[in-house]
py3Dmol code that shows the C-alpha trace and the ligand (Angstrom):
import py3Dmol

protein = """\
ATOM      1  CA  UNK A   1     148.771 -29.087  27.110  1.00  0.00           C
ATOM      2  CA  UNK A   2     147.607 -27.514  24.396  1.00  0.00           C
ATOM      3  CA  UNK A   3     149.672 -27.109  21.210  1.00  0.00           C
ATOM      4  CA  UNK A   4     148.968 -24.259  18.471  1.00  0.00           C
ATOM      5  CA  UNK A   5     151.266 -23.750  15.567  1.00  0.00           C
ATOM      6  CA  UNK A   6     151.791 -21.050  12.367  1.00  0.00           C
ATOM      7  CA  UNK A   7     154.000 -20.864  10.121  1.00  0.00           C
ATOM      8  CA  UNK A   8     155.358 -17.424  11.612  1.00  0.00           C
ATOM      9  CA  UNK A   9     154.272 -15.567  14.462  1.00  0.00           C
ATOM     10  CA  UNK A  10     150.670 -14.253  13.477  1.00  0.00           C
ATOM     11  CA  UNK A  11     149.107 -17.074  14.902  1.00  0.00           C
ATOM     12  CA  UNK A  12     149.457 -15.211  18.273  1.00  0.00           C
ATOM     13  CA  UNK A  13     146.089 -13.546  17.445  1.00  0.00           C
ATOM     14  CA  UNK A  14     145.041 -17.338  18.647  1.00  0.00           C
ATOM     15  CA  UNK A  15     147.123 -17.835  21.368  1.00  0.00           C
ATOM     16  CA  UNK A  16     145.641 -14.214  22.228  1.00  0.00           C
ATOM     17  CA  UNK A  17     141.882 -15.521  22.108  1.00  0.00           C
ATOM     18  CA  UNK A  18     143.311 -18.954  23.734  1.00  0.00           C
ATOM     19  CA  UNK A  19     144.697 -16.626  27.068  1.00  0.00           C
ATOM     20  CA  UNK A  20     141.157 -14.656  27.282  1.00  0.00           C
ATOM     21  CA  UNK A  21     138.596 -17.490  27.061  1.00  0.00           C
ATOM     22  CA  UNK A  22     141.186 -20.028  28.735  1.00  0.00           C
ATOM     23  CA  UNK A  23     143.690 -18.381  30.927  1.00  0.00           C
ATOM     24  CA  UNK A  24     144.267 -21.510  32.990  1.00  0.00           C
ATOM     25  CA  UNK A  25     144.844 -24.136  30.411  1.00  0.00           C
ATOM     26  CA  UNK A  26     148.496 -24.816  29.334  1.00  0.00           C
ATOM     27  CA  UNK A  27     150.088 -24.661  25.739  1.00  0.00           C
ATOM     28  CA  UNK A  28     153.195 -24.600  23.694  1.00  0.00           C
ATOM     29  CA  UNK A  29     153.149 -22.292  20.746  1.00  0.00           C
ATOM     30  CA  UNK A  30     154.956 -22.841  17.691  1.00  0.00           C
ATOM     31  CA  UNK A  31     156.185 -20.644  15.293  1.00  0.00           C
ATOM     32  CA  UNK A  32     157.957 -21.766  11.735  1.00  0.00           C
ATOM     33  CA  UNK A  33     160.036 -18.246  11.478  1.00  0.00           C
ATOM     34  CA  UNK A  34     162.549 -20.101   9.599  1.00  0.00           C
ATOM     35  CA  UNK A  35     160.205 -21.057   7.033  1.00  0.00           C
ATOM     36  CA  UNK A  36     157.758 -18.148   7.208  1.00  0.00           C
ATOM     37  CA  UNK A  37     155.958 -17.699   4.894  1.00  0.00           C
ATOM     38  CA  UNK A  38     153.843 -20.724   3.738  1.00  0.00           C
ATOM     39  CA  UNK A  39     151.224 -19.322   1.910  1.00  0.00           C
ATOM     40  CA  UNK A  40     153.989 -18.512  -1.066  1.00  0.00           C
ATOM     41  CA  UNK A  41     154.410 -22.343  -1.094  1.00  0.00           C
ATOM     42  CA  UNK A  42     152.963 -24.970  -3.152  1.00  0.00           C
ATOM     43  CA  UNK A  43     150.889 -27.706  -1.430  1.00  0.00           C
ATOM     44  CA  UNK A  44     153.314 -30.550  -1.425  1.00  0.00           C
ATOM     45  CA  UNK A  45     155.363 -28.440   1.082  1.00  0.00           C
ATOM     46  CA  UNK A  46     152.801 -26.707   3.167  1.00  0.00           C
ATOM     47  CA  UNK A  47     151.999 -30.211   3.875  1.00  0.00           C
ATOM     48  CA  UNK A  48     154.919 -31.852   5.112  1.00  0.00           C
ATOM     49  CA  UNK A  49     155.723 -28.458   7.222  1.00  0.00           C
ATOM     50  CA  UNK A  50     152.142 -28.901   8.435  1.00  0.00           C
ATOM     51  CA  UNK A  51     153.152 -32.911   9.282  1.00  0.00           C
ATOM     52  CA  UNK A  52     156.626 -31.816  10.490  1.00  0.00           C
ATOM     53  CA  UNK A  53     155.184 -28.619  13.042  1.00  0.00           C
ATOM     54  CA  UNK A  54     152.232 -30.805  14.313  1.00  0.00           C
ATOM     55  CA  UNK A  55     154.268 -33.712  15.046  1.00  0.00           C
ATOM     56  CA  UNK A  56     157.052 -31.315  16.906  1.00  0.00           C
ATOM     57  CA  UNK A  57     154.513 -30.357  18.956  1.00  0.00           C
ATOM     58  CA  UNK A  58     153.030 -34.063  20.256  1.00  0.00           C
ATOM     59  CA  UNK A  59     156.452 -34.647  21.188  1.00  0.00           C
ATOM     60  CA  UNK A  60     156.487 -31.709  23.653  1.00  0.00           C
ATOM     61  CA  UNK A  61     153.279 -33.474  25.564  1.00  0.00           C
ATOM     62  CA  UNK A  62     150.305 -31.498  23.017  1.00  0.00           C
ATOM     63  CA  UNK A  63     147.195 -33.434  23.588  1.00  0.00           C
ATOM     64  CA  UNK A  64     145.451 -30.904  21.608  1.00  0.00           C
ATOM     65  CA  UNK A  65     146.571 -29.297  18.534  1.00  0.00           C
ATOM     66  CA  UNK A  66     145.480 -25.881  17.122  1.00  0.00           C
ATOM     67  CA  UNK A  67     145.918 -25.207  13.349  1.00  0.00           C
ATOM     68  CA  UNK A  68     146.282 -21.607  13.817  1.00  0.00           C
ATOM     69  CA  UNK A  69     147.396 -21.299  10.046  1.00  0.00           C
ATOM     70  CA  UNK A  70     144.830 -20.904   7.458  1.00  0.00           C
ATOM     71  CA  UNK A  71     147.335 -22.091   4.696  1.00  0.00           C
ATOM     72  CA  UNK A  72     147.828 -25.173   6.615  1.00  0.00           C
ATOM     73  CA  UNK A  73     144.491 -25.684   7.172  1.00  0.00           C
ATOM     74  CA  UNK A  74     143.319 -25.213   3.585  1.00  0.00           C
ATOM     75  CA  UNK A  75     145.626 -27.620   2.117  1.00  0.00           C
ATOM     76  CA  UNK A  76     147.218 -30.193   4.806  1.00  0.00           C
ATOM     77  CA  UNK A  77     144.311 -31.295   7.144  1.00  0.00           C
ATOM     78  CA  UNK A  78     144.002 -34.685   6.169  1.00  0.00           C
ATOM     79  CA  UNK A  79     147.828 -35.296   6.108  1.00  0.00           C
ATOM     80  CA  UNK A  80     148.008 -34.209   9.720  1.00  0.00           C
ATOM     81  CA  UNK A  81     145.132 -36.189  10.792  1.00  0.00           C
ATOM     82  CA  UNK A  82     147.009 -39.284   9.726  1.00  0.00           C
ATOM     83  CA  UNK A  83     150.135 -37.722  11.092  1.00  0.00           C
ATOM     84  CA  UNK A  84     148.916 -37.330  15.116  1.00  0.00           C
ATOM     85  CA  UNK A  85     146.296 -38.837  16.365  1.00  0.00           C
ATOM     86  CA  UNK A  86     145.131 -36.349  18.834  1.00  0.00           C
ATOM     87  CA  UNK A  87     141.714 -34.251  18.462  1.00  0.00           C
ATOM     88  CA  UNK A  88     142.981 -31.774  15.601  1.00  0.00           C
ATOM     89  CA  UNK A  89     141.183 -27.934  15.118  1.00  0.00           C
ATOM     90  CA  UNK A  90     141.651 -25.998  12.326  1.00  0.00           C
ATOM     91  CA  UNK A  91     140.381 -22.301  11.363  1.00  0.00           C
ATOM     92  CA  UNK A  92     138.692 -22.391   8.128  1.00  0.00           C
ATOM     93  CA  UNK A  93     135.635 -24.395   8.875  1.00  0.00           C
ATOM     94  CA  UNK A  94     134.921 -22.157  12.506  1.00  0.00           C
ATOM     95  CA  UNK A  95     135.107 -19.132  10.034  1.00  0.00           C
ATOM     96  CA  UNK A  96     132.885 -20.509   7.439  1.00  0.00           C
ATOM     97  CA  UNK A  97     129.984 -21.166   9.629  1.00  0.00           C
ATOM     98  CA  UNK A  98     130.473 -18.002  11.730  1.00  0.00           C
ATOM     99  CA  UNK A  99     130.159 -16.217   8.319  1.00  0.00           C
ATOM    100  CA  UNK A 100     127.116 -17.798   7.053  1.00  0.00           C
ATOM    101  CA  UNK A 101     125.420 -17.387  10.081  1.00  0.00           C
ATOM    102  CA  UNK A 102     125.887 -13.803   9.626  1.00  0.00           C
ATOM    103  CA  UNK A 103     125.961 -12.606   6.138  1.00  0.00           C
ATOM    104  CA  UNK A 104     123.171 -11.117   4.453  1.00  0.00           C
ATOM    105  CA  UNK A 105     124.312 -12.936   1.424  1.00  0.00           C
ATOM    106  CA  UNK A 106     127.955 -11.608  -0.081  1.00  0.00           C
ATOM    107  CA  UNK A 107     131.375 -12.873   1.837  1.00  0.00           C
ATOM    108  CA  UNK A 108     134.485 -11.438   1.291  1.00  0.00           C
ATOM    109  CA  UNK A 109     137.541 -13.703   1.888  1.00  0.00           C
ATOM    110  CA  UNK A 110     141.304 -12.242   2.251  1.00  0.00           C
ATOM    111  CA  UNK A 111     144.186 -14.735   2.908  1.00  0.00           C
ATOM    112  CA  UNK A 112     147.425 -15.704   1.091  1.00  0.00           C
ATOM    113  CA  UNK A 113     147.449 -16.849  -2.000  1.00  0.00           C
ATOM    114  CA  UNK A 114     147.915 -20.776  -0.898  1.00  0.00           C
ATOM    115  CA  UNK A 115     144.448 -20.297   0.921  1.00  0.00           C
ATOM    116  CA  UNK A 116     142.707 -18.033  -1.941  1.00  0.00           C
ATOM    117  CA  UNK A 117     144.129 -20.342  -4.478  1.00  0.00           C
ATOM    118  CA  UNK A 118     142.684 -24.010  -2.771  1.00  0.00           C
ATOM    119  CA  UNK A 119     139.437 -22.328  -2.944  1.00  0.00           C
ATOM    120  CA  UNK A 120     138.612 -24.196   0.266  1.00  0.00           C
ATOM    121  CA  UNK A 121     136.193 -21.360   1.486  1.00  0.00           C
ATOM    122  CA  UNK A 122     134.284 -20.650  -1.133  1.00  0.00           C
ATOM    123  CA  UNK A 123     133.288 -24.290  -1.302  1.00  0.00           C
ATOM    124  CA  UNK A 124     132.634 -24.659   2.391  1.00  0.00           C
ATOM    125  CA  UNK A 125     130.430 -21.528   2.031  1.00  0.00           C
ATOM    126  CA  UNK A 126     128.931 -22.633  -1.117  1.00  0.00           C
ATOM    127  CA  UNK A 127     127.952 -26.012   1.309  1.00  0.00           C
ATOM    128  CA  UNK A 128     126.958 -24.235   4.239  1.00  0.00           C
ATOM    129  CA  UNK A 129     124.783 -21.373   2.873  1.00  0.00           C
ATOM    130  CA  UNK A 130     124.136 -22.085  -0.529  1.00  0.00           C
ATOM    131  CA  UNK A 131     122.629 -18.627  -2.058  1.00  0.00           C
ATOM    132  CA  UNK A 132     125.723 -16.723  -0.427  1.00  0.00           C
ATOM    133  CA  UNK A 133     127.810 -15.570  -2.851  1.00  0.00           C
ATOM    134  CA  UNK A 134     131.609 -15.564  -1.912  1.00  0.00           C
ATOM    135  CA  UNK A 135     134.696 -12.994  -3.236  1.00  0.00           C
ATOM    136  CA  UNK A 136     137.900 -14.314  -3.003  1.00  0.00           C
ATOM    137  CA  UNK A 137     140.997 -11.587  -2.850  1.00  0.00           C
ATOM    138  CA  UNK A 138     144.895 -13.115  -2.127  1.00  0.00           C
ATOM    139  CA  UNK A 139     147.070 -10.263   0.033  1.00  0.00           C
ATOM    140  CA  UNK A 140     150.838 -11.360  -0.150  1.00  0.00           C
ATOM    141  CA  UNK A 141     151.984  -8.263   1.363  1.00  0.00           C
ATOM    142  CA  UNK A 142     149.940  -8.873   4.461  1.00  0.00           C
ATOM    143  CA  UNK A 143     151.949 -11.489   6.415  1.00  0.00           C
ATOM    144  CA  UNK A 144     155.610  -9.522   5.694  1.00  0.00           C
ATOM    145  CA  UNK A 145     154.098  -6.435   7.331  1.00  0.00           C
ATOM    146  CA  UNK A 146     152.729  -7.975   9.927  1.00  0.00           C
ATOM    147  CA  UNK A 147     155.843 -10.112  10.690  1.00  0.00           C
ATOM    148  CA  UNK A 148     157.943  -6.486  10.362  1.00  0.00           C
ATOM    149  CA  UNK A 149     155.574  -4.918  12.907  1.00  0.00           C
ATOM    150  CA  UNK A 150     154.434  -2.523  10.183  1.00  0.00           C
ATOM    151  CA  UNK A 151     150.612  -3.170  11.077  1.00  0.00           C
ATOM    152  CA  UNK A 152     149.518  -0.242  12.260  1.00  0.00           C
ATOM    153  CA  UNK A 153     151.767   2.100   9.891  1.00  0.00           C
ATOM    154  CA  UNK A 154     150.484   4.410   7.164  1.00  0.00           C
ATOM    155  CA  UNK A 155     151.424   2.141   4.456  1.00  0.00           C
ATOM    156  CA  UNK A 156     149.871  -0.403   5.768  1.00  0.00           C
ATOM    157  CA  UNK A 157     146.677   1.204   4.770  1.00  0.00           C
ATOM    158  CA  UNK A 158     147.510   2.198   1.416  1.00  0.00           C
ATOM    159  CA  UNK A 159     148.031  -1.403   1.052  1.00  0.00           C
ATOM    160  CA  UNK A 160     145.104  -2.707   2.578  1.00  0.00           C
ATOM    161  CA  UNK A 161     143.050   0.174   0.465  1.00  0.00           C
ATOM    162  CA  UNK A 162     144.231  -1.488  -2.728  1.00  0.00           C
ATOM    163  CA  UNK A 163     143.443  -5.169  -1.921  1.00  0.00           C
ATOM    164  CA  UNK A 164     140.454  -4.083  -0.396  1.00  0.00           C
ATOM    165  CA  UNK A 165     138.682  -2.100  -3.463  1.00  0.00           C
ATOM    166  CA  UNK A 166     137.354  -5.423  -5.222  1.00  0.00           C
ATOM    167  CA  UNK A 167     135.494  -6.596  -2.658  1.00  0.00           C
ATOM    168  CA  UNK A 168     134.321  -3.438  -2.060  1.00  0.00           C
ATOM    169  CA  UNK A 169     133.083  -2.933  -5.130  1.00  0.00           C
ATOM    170  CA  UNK A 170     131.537  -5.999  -4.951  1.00  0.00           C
ATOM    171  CA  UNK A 171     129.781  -4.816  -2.067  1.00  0.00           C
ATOM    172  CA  UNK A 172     130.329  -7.364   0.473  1.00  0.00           C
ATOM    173  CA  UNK A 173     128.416  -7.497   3.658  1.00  0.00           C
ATOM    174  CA  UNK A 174     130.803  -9.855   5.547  1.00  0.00           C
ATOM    175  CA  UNK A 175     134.786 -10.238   5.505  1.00  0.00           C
ATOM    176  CA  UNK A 176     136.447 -13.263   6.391  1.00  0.00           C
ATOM    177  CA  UNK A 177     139.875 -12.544   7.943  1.00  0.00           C
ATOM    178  CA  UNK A 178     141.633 -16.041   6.093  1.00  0.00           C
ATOM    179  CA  UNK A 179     144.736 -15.639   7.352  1.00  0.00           C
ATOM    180  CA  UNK A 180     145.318 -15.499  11.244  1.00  0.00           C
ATOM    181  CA  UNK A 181     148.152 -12.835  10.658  1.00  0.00           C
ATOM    182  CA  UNK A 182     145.202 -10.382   9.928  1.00  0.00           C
ATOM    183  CA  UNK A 183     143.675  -9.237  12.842  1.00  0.00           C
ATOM    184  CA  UNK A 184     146.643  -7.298  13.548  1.00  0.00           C
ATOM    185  CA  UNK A 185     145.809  -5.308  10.640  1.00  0.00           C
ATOM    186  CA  UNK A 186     142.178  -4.897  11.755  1.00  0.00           C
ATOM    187  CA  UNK A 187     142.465  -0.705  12.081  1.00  0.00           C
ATOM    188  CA  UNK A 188     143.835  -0.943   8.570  1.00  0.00           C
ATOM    189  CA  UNK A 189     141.410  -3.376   7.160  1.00  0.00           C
ATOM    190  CA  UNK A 190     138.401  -1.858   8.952  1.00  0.00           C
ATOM    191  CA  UNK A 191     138.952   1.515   7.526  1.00  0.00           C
ATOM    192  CA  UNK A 192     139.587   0.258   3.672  1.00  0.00           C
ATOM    193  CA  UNK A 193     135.919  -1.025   4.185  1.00  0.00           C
ATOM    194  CA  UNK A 194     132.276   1.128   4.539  1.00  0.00           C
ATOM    195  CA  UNK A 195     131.279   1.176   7.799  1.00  0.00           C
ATOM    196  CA  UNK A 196     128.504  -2.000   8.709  1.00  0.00           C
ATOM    197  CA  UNK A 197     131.096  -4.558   6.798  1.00  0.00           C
ATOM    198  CA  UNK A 198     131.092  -7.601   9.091  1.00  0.00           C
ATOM    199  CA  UNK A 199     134.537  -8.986  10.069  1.00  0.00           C
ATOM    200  CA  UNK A 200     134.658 -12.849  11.338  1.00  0.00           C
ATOM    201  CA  UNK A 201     138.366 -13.677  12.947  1.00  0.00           C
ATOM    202  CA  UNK A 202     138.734 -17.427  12.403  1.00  0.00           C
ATOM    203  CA  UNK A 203     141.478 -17.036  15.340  1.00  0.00           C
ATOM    204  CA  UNK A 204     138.394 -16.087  17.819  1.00  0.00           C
ATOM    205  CA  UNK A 205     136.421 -19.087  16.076  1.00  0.00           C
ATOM    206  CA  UNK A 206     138.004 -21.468  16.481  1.00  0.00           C
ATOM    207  CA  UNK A 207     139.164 -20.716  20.131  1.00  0.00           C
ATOM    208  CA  UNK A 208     135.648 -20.609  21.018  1.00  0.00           C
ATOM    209  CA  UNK A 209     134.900 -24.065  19.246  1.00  0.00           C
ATOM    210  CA  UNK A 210     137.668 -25.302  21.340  1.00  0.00           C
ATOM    211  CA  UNK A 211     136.303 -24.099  24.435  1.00  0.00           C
ATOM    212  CA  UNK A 212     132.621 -25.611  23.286  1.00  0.00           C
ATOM    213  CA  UNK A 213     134.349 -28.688  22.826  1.00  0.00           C
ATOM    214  CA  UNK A 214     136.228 -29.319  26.028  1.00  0.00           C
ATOM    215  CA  UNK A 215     133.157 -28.153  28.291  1.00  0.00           C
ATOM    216  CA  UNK A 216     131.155 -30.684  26.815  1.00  0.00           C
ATOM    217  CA  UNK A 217     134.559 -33.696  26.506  1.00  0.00           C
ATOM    218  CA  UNK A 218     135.565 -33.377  30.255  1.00  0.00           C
ATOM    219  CA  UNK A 219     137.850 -36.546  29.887  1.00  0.00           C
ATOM    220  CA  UNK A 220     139.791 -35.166  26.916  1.00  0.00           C
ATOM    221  CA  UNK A 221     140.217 -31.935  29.206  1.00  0.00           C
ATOM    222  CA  UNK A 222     141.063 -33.479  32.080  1.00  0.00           C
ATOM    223  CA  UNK A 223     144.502 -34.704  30.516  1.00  0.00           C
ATOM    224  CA  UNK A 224     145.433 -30.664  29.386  1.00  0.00           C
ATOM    225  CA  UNK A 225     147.174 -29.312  32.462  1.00  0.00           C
ATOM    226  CA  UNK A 226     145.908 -26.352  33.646  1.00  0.00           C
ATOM    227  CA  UNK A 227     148.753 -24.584  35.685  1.00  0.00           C
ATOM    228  CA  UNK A 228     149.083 -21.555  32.874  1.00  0.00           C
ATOM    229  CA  UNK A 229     152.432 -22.827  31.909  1.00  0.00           C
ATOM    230  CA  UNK A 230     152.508 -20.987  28.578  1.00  0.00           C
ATOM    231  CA  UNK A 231     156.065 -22.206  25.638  1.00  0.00           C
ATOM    232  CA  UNK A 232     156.952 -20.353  23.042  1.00  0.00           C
ATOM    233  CA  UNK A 233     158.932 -21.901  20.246  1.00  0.00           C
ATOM    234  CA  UNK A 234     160.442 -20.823  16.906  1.00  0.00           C
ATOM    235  CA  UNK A 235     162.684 -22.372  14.350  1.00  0.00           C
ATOM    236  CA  UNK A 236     164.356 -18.875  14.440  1.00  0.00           C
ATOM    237  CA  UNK A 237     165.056 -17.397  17.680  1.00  0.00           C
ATOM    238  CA  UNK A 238     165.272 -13.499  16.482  1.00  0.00           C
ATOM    239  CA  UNK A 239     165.618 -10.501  18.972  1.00  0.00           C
ATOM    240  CA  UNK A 240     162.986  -8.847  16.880  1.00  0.00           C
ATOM    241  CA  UNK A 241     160.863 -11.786  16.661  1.00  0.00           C
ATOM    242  CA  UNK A 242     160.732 -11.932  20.442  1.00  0.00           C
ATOM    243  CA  UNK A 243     160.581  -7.901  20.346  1.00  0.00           C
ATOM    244  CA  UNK A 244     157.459  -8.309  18.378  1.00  0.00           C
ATOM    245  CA  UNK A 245     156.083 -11.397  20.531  1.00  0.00           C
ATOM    246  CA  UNK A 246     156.602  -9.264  23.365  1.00  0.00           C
ATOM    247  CA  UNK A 247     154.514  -6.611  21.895  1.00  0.00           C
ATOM    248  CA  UNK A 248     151.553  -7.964  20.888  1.00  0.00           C
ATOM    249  CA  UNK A 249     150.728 -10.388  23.777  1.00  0.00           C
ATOM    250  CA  UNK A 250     151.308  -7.242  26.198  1.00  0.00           C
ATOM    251  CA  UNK A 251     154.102  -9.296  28.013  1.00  0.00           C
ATOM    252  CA  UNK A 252     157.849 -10.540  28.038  1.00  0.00           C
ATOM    253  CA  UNK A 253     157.844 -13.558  25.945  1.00  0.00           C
ATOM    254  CA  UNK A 254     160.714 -15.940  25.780  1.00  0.00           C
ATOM    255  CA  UNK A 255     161.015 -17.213  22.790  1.00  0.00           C
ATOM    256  CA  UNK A 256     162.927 -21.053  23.170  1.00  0.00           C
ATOM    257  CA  UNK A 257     164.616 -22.197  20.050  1.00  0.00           C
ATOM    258  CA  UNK A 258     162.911 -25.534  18.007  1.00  0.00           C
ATOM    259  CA  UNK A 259     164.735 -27.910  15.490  1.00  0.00           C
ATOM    260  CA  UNK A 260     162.245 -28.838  13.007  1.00  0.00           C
ATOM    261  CA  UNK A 261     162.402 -31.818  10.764  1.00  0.00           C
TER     262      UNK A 261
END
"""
ligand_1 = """\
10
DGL
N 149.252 -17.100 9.198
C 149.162 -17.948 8.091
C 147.763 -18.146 7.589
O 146.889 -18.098 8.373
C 150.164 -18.076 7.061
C 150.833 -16.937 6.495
C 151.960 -17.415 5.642
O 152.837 -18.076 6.149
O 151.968 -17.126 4.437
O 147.513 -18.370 6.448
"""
view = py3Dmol.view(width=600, height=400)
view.addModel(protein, "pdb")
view.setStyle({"model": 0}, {"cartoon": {"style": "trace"}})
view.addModel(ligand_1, "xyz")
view.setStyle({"model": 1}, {"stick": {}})
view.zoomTo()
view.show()
C-alpha cells in the first residue's frame, strides 16, 4: 500500500488527489494530531517526527511513502531517506517545477514558518528558473484554522487578507500553496488575491508525479495492493478530528488510534 503522512490532518488535501487520480490503489494515512503542529518546531525535531511517522508507516506494509507535509519535506528528506528504504515523494520539488513552468516571472510562496524559514523554495526556484523572482510569506495562523474547521469562516479571510497583502503588493503572478493544509483555505486565499494569480497545490503535484511514476515502474506497482482498502491513523483519536476527517473527504472516516515513537 501506499503510505502518506502530516503532521495533522491537512494532508488529506493529498489523500483527496490520491482517491481521484487513484481510486483503486490502497493506503494508510497518518496523521501526527498529537504533535500537530510541526512547522512551529525547530529542525532537529521535525526530523526525528519525520523519521519516527515514516518508519510507523513501513511497519503497517507502506511500500510507498508520501511526504504530504511541506515542513517535513523542507527540512527532513535526507534523514528519512536513510530511515526507509522505500521510493520516498515529497511536495516541495513537484511544486517548484509546476510553478516555474507557469510563472511569468514572480512566485509567491505561503507555508509555515519551518518551510518559509529553510528557504528550500526559493532556492529550488532560483535552480529551476533562474530569472524568476520568488516572495516568501510564513502564515502560522493557517494550520490552527484549518485543523478547527474554521476554513471557510469570515475570519478566515480577514486573516488570509493580511498575510496576503505583501505578495500582493509585490505583484505576484503565481502562488505556491507550501503547506498542504492550504487548499482548504483556497476560497479564502483566492479572494485575498487579484483575479489571474496562479495557484499551484503541491498536494495535486505530487499525486500526479506519483501516478507518472508508477505507470512507467510497473514492478514497483505491482507490489501496492489495489483493493481500495483505505487506514486512517492518528496519534490522537479526537471526535472532532474524525468529525472534521469525515467532512472533508465527503465520507465516514474511522479514525484508528497510532502509538508513535
Ligand atoms: N501540513 C503541514 C505542511 O505542509 C504542516 C503544518 C504544521 O504542522 O505546521 O507544512
Amino acid at each position: 500500500m501506499i503510505g502518506i503522512f502530516d503532521s495533522g490532518l491537512g494532508g488529506l488535501t493529498v489523500v483527496k488527489e490520491l482517491m481521484k487520480r487513484l481510486p483503486r490503489h490502497d493506503f494508510a494515512y497518518f496523521g501526527d494530531t498529537a504533535r500537530t503542529p510541526y512547522g512551529t518546531k525547530g529542525p532537529a525535531v521535525i526530523k526525528r517526527f519525520g523519521v519516527e511517522d515514516a518508519r510507523f508507516l513501513v511497519s503497517k506494509g507502506a511500500k510507498i511513502i508520501i511526504v504530504a507535509c511541506n515542513t517535513v519535506s523542507a527540512v527532513a528528506i535526507a534523514e528519512i531517506r536513510a530511515a526507509v528504504k522505500v521510493p520516498l515523494f515529497e511536495v516541495v520539488v513537484p511544486a517548484v517545477l509546476k510553478a516555474a513552468a507557469i510563472t511569468d516571472g514572480r512566485v509567491g510562496i505561503i507555508g509555515t514558518r519551518g518551510t518559509i524559514g529553510s528557504g528550500i523554495y526559493a532556492r529550488l526556484l532560483e535552480d529551476a528558473a533562474p530569472t524568476v523572482k520568488s516572495f516568501g510569506q510564513a502564515c502560522p495562523l493557517f494550520v490552527p484554522l484549518v485543523e478547527e474547521d474554521w476554513a471557510t469562516k469570515p475570519e478566515a479571510r480577514t486573516i488570509a487578507a493580511a498575510y496576503l497583502k505583501p505578495l500582493r503588493a509585490r505583484k505576484i503572478d503565481t502562488l505556491i500553496l507550501g503547506c498542504t493544509h492550504y487548499p482548504f483555505l483556497k476560497p479564502a486565499i483566492r479572494a485575498a488575491l487579484p483575479k489571474g494569480v496562479r495557484i499551484v497545490d503541491p498536494a495535486h503535484e505530487v499525486v500526479e508525479q506519483l501516478a507518472h511514476f508508477l505507470s512507467t515502474h510497473a514492478a514497483v506497482d505491482a507490489t501496492l495492493g489495489k483493493r481500495g482498502v483505505r487506514r486512517f491513523y492518528v496519534s490522537d483519536v479526537t471526535a472532532h478530528a474524525a468529525a472534521v476527517a469525515s467532512r472533508w473527504l465527503g465520507k465516514p472516516v474511522v479514525l484508528e488510534h497510532a502509538t508513535i515513537s
